[in-house]
C-alpha positions as CSV (number, residue, x, y, z in Angstrom):
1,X,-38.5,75.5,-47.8
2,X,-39.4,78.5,-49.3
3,X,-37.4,80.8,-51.6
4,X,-37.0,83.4,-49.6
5,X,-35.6,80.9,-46.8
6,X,-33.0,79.7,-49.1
7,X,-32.3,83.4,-50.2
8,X,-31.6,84.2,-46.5
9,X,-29.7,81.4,-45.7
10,X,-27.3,82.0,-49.0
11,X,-27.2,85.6,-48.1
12,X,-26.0,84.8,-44.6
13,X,-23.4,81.8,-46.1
14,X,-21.8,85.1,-48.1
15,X,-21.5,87.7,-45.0
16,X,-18.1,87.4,-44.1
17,X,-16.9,85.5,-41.2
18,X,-15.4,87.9,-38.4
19,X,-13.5,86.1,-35.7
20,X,-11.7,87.4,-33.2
21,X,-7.6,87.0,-33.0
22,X,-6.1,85.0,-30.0
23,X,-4.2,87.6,-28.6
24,X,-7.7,89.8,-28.3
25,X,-8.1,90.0,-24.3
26,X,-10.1,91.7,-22.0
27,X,-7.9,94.5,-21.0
28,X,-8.1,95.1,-24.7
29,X,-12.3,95.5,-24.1
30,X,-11.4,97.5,-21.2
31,X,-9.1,99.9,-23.2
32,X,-12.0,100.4,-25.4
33,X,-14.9,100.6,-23.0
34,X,-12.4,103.2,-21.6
35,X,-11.7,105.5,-24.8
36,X,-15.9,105.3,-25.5
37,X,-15.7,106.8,-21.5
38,X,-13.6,109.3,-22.5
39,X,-15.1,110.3,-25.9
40,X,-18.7,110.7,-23.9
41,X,-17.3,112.8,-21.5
42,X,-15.7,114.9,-24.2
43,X,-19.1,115.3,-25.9
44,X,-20.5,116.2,-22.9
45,X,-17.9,118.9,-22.2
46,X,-18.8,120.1,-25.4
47,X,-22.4,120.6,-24.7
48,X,-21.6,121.9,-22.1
49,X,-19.7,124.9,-23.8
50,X,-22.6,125.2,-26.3
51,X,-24.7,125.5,-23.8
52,X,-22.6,127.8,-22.0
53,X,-21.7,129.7,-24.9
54,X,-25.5,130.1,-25.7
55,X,-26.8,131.1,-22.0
56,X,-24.3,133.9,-22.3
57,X,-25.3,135.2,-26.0
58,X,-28.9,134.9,-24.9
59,X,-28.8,136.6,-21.2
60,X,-26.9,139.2,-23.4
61,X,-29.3,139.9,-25.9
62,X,-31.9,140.1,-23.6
63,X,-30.2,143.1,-21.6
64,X,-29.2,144.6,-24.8
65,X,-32.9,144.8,-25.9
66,X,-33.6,146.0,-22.5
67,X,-31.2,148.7,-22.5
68,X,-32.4,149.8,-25.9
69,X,-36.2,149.7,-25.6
70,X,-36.2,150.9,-22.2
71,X,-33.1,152.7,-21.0
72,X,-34.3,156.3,-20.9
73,X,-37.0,155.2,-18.9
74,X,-34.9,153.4,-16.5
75,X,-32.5,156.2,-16.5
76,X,-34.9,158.3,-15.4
77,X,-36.5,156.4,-12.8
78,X,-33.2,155.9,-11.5
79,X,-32.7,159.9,-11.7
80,X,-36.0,159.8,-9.5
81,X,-35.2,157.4,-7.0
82,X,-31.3,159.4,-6.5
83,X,-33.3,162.5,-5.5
84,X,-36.2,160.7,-3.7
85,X,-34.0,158.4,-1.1
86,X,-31.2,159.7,1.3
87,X,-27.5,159.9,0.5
88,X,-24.8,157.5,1.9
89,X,-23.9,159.4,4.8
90,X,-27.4,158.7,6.5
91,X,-27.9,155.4,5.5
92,X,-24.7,154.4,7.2
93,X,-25.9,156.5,10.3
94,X,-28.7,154.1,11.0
95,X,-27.1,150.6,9.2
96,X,-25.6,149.3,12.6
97,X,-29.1,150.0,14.5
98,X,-30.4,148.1,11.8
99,X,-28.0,145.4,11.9
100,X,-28.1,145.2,16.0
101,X,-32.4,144.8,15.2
102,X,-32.1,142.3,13.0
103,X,-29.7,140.2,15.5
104,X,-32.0,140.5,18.4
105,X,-34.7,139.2,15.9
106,X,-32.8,136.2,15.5
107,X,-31.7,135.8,19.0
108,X,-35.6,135.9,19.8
109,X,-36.3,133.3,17.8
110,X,-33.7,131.4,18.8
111,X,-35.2,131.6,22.2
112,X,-38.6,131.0,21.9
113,X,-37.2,127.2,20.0
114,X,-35.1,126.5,23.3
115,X,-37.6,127.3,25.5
116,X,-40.6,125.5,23.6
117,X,-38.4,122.3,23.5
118,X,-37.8,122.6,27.2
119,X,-41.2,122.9,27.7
């Protein structure tokens, strides 16, 4: 044998001996395997608020720079497009002829499938 066989074998002859009690069962294992369960989902809960937490902050930043490098020029588009487009009272005039168009567009479709499969 070498030393440094008999140096590993006297370090492992000093570790000490761990042994399990009698009364240690495997509804203790599960109790444990149950509170690691619980502890991992609580981490991931966690992230989950970080993550959260940081999607907020950052969406928020990004329309705060927005509205600071380019409010006045949205303003004023949107100044623009108020004047350009018509007002309320006409676009609720023709919304039921577009909502009846865009029914009969789906009812056609629906038609041409039931008559191709009949086909």
């Amino acid at each position: 044998m070498r030393t440094t066989d008999k140096g590993l074998q006297e370090a492992i002859k000093r570790q000490p001996r761990y042994k399990l009690p009698s009364n240690f069962s495997y509804r203790m294992m599960q109790k444990i395997q149950e509170e690691n369960i619980l502890r991992e989902k609580r981490q991931e809960k966690r992230m989950f608020i970080l993550f959260l937490i940081f999607a907020i902050l950052s969406g928020g930043s990004c329309i705060g720079l927005f509205i600071w490098k380019y409010g006045a020029a949205f303003i004023s588009y949107w100044q623009t497009c108020k004047e350009i487009l018509p007002d309320s009272h006409t676009l609720l005039f023709y919304l039921p002829t577009f909502c009846a168009l865009c029914l009969l567009f789906f009812f056609n479709r629906w038609l041409h499938k039931k008559m191709h499969k009949t086909l």
